[in-house]
N, C-alpha and C positions, 0 to 999 in steps of 0.2 A: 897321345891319343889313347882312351882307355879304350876297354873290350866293347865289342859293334854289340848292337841289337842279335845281328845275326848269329855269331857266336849262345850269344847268351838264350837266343829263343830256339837255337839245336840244342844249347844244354839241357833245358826245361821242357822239350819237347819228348826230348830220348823216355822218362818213365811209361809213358802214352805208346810211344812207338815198340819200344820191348814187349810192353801187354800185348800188345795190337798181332803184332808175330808170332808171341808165345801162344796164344790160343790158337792159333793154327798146330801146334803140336802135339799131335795125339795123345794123352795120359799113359798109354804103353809105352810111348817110345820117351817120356822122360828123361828116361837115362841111359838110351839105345844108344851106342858108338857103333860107327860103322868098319868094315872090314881096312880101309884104306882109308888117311886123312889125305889125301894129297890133293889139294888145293885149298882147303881152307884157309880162311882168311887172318886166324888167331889162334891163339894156344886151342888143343884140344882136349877139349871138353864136348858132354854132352849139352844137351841143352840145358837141364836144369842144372847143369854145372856152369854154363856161359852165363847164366841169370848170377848163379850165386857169385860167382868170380866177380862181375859188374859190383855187384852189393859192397863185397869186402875189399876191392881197391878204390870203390870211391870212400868207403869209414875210414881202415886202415891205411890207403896209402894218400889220396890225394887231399881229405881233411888234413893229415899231419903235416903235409908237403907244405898246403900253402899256410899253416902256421908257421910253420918252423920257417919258411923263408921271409915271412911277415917282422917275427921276433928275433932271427940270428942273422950274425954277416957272413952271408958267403955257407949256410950250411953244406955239408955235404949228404943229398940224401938217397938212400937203398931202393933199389927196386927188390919188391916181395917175390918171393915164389910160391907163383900161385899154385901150382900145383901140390906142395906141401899146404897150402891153406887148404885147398880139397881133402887134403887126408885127415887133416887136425879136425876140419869141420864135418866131416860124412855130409857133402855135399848130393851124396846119393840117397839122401833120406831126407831131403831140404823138401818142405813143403812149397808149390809156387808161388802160390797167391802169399804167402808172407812171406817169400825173397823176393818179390816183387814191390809188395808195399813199404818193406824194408829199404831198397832200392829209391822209388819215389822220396822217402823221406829224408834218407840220404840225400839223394841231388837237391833239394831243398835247401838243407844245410850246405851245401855245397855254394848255392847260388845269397845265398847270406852272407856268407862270407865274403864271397865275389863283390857285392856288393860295396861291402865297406873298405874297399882297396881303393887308393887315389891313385891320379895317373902315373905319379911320380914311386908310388910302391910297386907298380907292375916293373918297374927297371930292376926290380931288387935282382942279385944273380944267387944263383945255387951250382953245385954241379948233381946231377942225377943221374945214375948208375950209368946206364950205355948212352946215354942221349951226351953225355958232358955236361958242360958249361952251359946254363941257360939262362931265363930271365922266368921271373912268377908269368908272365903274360906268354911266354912261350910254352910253359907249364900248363896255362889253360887251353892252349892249342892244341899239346898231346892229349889232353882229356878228351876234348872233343873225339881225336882221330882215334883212343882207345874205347868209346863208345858205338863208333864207327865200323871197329877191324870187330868186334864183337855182334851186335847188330846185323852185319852181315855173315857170322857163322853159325847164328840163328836160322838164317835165310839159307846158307849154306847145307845146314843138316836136313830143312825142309826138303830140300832135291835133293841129297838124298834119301830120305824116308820116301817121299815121292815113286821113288824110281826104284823101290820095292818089289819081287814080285808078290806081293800078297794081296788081300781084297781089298779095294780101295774105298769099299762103302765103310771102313770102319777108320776109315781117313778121314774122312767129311768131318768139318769142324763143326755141324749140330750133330754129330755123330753122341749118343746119353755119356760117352766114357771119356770124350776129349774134356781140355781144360777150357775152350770156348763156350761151353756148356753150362757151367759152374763159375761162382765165384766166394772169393773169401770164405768163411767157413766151410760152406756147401764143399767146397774142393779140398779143403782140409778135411772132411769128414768123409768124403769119398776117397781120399786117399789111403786114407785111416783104415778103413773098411777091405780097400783094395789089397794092403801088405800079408 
């Protein structure tokens, strides 16, 4: 049985659903980290770090993933560390609207690929870092669930920022300084402006 509708219309759904969130994020609080992570749902990052993180493990890790398991028997393949990607990349100086659009065009590529996999290549196996032993078709199940535990630390920082004490009229997402505000350039130039 190949991959469900369902699977594939969360995949394609997720660029839409990140925008959707991220603009609720104040432009100040970007790259706000809060005093305590404890309960967050994913690695910690701030928000325009959970955007970027999404961007460069779906390029660098899951494009290569499901090549490599496509072309070799049995690869064996890394999970990245993202937090060294945040360093390598100054993930604190990422614009959103192109880690975002960046993101978008990624999962595209992503779901092409998906595409031209037959039912019989989702059996292919790999082993992948802590997961072990898998199959490509289990591989695209972690995707989904890494889109997931992210997505919601997005949601996660919102209650925190939320639950601030500071003035909340500058929380409002028509508030002129939010990213809900702006789009594509417009927010790169106000970014610009703002450093």
């Amino acid at each position: 049985m190949g991959i469900s509708s369902e699977v594939k219309s969360a995949l394609g759904e997720m660029p839409d659903r990140l925008e959707r969130v991220f603009r609720l994020i104040p432009t100040a609080y970007l790259n706000w980290t809060p005093d305590s992570w404890e309960g967050i749902p994913g690695e910690l990052f701030s928000a325009i770090g959970q955007a970027c993180h999404l961007r460069d493990i779906e390029i660098d890790g899951y494009h290569l993933r499901i090549k490599r398991v496509l072309a070799e028997e049995h690869p064996s393949l890394v999970s990245l560390d993202g937090y060294e990607l945040a360093k390598q990349r100054h993930y604190e100086a990422a614009n959103p609207a192109e880690v975002i659009a960046a993101f978008r065009q990624a999962r595209e590529t992503t779901l092409e690929l998906i595409k031209t996999i037959s039912d019989g290549q989702l059996n292919r196996p790999a082993t992948f870092g802590e997961f072990g032993r898998i199959t490509l078709k289990g591989m695209i199940y972690f995707l989904c669930s890494h889109d997931q535990r992210h997505l919601a630390s997005v949601h996660w920082l919102l209650g925190k920022i939320e639950s601030l004490s500071v003035d909340h009229c500058a929380l409002q997402p028509d508030h002129p300084h939010s990213f809900s505000s702006l789009s594509g350039r417009e927010t790169a130039e106000r970014l610009e402006v703002e450093k």
